[in-house]
N, C-alpha and C positions, 0 to 999 in steps of 0.2 A: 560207280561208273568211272568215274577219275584213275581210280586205280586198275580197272581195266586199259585203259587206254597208256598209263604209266608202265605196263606191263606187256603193252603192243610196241611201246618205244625202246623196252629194254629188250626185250625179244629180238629184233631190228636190230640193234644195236651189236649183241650178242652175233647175231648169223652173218653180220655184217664182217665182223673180228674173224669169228672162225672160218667164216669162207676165203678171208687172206690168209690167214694161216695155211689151210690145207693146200692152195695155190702153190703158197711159197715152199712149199715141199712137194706139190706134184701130184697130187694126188686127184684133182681134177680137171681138165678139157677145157679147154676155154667156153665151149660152149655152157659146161655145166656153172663156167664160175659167173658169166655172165646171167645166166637166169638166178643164182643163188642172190647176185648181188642187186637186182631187180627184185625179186621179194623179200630181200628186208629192208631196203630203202621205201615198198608200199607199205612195208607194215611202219614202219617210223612216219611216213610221209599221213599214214593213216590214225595215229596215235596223237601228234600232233591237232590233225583236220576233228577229230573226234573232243578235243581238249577244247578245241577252239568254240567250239558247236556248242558246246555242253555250257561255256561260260558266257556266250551269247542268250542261250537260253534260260538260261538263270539271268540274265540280268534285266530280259524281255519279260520274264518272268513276278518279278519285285516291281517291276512300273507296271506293268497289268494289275498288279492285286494295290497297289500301294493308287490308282486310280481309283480301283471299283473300290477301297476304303472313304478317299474322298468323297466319292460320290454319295457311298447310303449316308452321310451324315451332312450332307448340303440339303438346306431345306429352300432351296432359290428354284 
């Protein structure tokens, strides 16, 4: 999953580049560079949000099981 999301940031990053590029030679409308540069700032914005999520969960994750281990072995 990590690496999908590593992959949603390079992605972004990438459409980010070449959408200035093609700009800077003309090749797109402002309108079109505007929506390009809008979905790769959600794909980076979302890559990010997804990295973040994933390591919340993992760490909600290890104190849930690292509880329920406390627990079967308390004899109180």
């Amino acid at each position: 999953m990590k690496n999908l999301f590593n992959l949603l940031i390079a992605f972004g990053i990438l459409t980010l580049i070449g959408t200035m590029g093609a700009s800077d030679v003309g090749a797109l409308s402002f309108n079109d560079m505007l929506s390009q540069i809008c979905l790769s700032f959600i794909l980076v914005l979302s890559g990010f949000a997804g990295k973040y999520l994933l390591s919340i969960i993992k760490c909600l994750s290890k104190k849930y099981y690292a509880k329920k281990r406390a627990q079967r072995y308390s004899y109180i």
